[in-house]
C-alpha positions as CSV (number, residue, x, y, z in Angstrom):
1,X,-31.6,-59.1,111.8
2,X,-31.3,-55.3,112.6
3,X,-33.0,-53.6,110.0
4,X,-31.7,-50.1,110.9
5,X,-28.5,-51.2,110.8
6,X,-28.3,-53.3,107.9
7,X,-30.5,-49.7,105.7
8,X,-27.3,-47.7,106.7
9,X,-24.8,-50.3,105.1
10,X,-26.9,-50.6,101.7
11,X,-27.1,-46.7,101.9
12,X,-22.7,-46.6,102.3
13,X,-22.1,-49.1,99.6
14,X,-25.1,-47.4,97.3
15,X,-22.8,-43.7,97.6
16,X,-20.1,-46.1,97.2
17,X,-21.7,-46.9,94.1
18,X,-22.1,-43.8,92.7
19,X,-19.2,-42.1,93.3
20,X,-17.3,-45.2,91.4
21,X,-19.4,-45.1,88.7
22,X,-20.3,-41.3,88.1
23,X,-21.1,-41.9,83.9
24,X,-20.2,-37.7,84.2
25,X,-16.5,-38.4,84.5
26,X,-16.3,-40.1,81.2
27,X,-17.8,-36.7,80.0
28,X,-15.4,-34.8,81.9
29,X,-12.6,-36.3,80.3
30,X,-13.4,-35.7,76.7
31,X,-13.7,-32.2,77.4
32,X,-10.6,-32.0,79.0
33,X,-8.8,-33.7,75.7
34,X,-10.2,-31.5,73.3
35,X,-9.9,-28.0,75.7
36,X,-7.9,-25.3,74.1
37,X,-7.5,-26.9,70.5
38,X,-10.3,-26.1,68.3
39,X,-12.5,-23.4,70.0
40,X,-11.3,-20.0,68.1
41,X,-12.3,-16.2,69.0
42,X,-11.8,-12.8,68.2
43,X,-11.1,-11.0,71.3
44,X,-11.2,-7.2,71.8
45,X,-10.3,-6.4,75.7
46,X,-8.9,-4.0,78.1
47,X,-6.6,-5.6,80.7
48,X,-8.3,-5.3,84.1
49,X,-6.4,-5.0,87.8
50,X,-7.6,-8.3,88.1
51,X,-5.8,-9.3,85.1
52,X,-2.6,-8.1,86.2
53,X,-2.5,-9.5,89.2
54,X,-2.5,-12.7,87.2
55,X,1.5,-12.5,86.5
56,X,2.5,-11.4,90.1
57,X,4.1,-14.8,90.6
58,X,5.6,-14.8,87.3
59,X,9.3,-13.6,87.3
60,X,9.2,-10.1,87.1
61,X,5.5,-9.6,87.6
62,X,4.9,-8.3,91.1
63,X,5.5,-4.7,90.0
64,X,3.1,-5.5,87.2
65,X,0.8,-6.6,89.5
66,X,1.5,-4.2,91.9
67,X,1.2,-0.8,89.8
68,X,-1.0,-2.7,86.9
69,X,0.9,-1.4,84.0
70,X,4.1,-2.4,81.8
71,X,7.4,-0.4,82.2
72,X,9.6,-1.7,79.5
73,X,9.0,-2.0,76.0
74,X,9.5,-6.0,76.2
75,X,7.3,-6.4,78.7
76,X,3.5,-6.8,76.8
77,X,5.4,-8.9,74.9
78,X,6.2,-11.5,77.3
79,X,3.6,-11.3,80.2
80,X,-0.2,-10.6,77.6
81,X,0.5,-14.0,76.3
82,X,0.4,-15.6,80.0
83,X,-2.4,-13.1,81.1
84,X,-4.6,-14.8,78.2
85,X,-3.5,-17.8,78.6
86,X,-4.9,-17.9,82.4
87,X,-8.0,-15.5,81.4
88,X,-9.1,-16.9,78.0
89,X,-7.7,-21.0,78.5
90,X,-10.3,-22.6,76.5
91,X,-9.3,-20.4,73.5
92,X,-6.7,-22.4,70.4
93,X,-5.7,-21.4,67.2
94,X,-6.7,-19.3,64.9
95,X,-7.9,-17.0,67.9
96,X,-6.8,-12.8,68.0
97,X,-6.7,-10.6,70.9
98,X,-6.2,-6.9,70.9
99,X,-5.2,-6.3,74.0
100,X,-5.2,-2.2,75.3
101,X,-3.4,-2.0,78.4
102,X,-1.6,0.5,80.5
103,X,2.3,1.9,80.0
104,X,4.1,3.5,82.1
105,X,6.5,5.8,80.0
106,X,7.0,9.5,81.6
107,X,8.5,12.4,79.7
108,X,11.5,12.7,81.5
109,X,14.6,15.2,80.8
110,X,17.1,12.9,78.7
111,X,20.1,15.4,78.5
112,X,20.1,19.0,79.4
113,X,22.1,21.5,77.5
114,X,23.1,25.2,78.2
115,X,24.7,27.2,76.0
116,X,24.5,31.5,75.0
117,X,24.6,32.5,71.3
118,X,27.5,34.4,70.4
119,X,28.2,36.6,67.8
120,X,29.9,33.7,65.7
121,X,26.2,31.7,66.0
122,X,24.5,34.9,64.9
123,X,26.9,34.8,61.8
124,X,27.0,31.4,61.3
125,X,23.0,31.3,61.4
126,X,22.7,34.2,58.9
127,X,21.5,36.8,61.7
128,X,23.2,39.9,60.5
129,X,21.9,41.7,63.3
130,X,22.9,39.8,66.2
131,X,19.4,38.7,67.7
132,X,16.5,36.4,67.0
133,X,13.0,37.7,66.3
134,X,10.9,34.9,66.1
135,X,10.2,31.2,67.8
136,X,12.0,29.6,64.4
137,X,15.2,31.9,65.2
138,X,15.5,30.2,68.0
139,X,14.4,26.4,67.3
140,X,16.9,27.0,64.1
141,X,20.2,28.0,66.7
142,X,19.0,24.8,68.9
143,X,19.1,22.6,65.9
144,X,22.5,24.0,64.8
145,X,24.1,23.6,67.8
146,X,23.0,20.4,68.7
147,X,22.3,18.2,65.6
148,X,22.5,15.1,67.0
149,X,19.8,15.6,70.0
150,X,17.3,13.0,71.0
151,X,13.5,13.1,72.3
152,X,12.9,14.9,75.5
153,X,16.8,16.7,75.5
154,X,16.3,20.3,77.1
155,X,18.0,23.4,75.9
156,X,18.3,26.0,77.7
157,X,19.1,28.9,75.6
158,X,20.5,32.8,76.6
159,X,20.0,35.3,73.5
160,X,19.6,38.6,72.2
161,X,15.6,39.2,71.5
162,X,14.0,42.0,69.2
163,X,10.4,42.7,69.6
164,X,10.0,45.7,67.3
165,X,11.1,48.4,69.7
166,X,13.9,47.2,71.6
167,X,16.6,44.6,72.0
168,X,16.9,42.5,75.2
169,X,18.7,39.2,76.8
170,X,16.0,36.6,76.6
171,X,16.4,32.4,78.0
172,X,14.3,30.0,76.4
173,X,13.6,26.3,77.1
174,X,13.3,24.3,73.7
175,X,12.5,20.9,74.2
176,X,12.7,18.0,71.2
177,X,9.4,15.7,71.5
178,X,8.7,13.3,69.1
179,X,11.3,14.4,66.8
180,X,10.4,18.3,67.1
181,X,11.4,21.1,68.7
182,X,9.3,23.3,70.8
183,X,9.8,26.3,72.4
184,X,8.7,25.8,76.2
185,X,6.3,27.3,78.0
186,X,7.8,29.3,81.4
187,X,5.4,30.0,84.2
188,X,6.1,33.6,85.1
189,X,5.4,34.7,89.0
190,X,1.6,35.8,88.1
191,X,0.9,32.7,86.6
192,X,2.3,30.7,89.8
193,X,0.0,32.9,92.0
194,X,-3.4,32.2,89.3
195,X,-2.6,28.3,89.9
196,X,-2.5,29.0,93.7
197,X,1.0,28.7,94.5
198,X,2.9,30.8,97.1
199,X,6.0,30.5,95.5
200,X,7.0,30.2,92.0
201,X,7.5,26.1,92.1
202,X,5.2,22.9,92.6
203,X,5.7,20.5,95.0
204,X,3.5,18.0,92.9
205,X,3.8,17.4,89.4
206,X,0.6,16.0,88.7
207,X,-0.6,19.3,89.9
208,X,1.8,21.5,88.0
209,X,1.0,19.7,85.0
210,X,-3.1,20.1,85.5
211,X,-2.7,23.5,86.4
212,X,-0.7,24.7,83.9
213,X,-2.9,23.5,81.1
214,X,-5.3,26.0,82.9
215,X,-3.0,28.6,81.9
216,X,-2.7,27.2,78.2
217,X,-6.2,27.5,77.5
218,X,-6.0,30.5,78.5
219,X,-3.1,31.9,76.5
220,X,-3.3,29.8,73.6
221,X,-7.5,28.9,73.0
222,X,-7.6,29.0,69.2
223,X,-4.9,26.2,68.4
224,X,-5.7,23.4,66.2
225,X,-6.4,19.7,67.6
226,X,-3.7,17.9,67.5
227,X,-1.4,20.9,68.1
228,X,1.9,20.3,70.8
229,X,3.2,22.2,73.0
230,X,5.5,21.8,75.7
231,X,5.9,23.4,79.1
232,X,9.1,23.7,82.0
233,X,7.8,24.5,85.7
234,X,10.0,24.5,88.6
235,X,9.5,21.0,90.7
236,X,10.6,21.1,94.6
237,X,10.9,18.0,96.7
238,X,13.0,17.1,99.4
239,X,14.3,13.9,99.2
240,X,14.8,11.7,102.4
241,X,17.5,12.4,104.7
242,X,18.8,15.5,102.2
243,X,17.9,19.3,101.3
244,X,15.6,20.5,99.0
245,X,15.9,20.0,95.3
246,X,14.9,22.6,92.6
247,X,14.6,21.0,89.5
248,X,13.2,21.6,86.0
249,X,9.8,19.3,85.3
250,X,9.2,18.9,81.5
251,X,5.3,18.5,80.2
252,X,3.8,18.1,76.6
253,X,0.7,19.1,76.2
254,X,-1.9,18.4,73.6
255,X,-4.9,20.9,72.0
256,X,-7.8,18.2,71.8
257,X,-10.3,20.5,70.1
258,X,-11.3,22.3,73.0
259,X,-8.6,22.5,75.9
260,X,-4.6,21.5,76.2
261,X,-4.4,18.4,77.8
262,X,-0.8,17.1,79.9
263,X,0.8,14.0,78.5
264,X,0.1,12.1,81.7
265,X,2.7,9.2,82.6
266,X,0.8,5.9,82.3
267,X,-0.7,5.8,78.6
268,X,-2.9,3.2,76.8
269,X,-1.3,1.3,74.2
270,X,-2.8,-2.2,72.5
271,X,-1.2,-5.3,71.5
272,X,-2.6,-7.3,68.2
273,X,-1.9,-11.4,69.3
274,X,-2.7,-14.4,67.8
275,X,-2.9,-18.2,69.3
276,X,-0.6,-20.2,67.0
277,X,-2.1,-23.7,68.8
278,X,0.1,-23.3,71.3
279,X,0.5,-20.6,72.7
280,X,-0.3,-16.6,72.1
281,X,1.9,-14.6,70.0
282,X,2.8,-10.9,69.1
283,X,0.8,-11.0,65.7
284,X,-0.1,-8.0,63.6
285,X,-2.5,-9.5,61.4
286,X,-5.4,-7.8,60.0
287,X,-8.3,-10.3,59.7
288,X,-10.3,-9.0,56.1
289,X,-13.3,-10.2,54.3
290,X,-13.7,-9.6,50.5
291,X,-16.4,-7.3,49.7
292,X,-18.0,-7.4,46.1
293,X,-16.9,-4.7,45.2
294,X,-13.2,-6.0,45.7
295,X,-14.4,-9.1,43.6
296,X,-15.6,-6.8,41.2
297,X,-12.0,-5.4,41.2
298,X,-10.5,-8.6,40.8
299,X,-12.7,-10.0,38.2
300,X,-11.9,-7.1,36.0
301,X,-8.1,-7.1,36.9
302,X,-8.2,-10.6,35.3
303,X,-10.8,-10.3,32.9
304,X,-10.4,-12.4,29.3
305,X,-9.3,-15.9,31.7
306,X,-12.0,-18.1,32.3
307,X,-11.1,-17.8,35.7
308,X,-11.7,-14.3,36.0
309,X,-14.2,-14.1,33.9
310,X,-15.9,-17.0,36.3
311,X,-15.0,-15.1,38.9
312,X,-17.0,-12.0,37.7
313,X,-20.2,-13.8,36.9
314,X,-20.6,-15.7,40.1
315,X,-18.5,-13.5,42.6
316,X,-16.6,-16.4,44.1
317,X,-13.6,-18.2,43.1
318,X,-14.0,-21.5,41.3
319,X,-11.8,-24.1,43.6
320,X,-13.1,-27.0,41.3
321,X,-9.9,-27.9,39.7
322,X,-11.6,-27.6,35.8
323,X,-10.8,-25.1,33.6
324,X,-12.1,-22.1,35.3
325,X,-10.6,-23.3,38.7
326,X,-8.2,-21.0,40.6
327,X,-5.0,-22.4,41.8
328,X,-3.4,-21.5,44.8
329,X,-0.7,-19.6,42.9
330,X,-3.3,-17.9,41.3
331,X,-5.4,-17.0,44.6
332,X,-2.0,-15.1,46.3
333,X,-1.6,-13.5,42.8
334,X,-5.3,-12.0,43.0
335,X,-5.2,-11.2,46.9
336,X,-1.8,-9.1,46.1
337,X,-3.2,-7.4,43.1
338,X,-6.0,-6.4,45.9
339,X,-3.8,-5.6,48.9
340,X,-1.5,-3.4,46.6
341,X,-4.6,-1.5,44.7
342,X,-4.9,1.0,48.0
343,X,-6.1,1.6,51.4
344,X,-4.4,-1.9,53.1
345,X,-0.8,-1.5,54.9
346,X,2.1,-2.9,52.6
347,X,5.0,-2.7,55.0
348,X,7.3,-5.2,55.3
349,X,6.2,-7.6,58.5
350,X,2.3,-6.7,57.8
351,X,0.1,-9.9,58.0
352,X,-3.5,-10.3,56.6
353,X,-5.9,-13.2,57.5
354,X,-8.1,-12.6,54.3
355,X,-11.4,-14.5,53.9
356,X,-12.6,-15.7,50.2
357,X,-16.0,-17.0,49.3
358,X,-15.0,-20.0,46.7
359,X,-17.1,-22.7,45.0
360,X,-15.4,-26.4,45.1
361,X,-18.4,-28.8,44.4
362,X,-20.1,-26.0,46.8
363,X,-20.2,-23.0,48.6
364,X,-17.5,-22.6,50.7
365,X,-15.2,-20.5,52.8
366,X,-11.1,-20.2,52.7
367,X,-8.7,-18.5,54.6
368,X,-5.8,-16.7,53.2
369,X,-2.5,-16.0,55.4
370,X,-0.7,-13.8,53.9
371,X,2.7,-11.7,54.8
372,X,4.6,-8.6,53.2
373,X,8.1,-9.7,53.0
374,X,10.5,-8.3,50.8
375,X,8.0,-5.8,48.7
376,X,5.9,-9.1,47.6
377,X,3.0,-10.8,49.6
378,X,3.7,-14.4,50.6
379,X,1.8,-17.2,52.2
380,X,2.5,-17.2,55.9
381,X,4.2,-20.7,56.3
């Protein structure tokens, strides 16, 4: 008998062994059947380019993926849930994500508008005079005449201006952001030449709108943070196969304590989800935990029941079924009481996930998922 050959035929069939026997797969396969059921988290995240790039074969998602932001207001919506569902697999129900991610949403001219006050709008606008003399004058003739603008319309308006000596034609650019009118800021020639530029345009907006925050620190350093303002410079480009174009670029800006800062184009924004067990969800529930003091509250909102009284001495809620027990009525009647006494969000559509510490034979733990509909707060069904 050849030894040598007959070693190499026990070693195949003992590998032959072992990978039909692996005692690891049984393992394996319990895992897999209880993935993505019962494992719950609270997650907290900024989308990644990585995570992007996880809808590019999605329909619709190669810009996504490509530019690693959202365009259009239905789009976190409909492409978070799949980006957590591939990123965070192993997460089920009862899981959250706030999710901050990147929106492209540039302040763009919606309508433009031109118009010169005449001596009807002076009269109209109770200007006996026949000019404006202040920033309101003007926002006030913009309103008049168009009443039924939208965010980022433009104005352009021609009037008469009088700045305590003399009278004289003035154009302004008021522009309506987030439901106000401002009165733009216009470059002049010497502030085109302090930003560098030979002629009184840019042919980059992200530098027009860097630079000309230099000049609104400048002119305006004392505003308050949080203060708007908005700002019109001349854009130039050519496009492809045409002539030059001259066009007006519009910019908010905003004072953030120490310097005006541009609106820039892509923004964060954040997403509140929530796993329903299958799948993630659009979900703006607040997750709360009573404090004693809001037990305190509670207890003396209901004081003179047993069950409030209970509650008082031992800071849970009974859950016993006797005579001091809560029922579940009696539970969303409390957690109203509490979400209505100040400081929580009582809009229609608002959802809390509120936690109670309860007594039932011991001590215990329940979860409350409540909803605002209809001015009353509801168990979430």
């Amino acid at each position: 008998m050849n030894f040598k050959l007959s070693l190499k035929y026990m070693v195949a069939l003992l590998a032959l062994a072992l990978v039909s026997c692996d005692p690891l797969d049984d393992v394996y396969d319990e895992l897999d059947a209880t993935s993505n059921t019962d494992i719950s988290a609270d997650l907290v995240i900024t989308l990644s380019d990585d995570d992007y790039e996880l809808v590019e074969d999605e329909p619709g998602g190669a810009n996504i993926a490509n530019y690693k932001n959202f365009d259009a207001p239905d789009e976190p919506s409909t492409f978070i849930p799949i980006i957590l569902k591939k990123a965070y697999g192993h997460l089920g129900k009862g899981s959250s994500a706030l999710v901050t991610y990147n929106y492209y949403d540039p302040i763009k001219i919606y309508h433009a508008y031109s118009f010169t006050v005449s001596a009807q709008d002076y009269t109209d606008l109770g200007q006996r005079f026949g000019n404006f003399n202040d920033e309101g004058d003007i926002i006030a003739a913009v309103k008049f005449k168009y009443p039924n603008a939208v965010n980022e319309d433009l104005v352009t308006i021609t009037y008469q201006y009088y700045d305590g000596s003399t009278t004289g034609t003035r154009t302004s650019k008021v522009a309506k952001i987030e439901g106000s009118w401002y009165v733009s800021y216009l470059p002049t020639q010497e502030d085109y030449r302090f930003m560098g530029q030979a002629y009184n345009n840019f042919d980059s907006r992200t530098t027009g709108r860097d630079r000309t925050a230099k000049v609104l620190d400048k002119l305006y350093p004392f505003a308050d943070k949080g203060d708007l303002r908005t700002s019109v410079f001349t854009y130039t480009y050519v496009p492809s196969g045409g002539s030059r174009v001259y066009e007006d670029f519009l910019v908010a800006y905003e004072f953030n304590g120490s310097n005006w800062v541009g609106i820039q184009d892509v923004t964060a924004k954040s997403l509140q989800l929530g796993h329903d067990g299958t799948t993630w969800v659009p979900d703006n529930t607040i997750k709360y935990v009573l404090t004693t003091a809001d037990y305190t509250a509670i207890g003396a909102e209901f004081a003179g029941t047993p069950r409030g009284d209970n509650l008082s001495n031992y800071g849970n809620f009974s859950r016993t079924g006797g005579g001091s027990s809560w029922t579940d009525e009696q539970v969303i009647e409390a957690l109203a009481f509490l979400l209505n006494s100040g400081g929580f969000i009582t809009t229609d559509g608002q959802k809390y996930l509120v936690s109670i510490s309860v007594y039932n034979g011991s001590s215990a733990t329940e979860n409350w998922h409540l909803i605002r509909s209809n001015g009353a707060w509801v168990k979430v069904q």
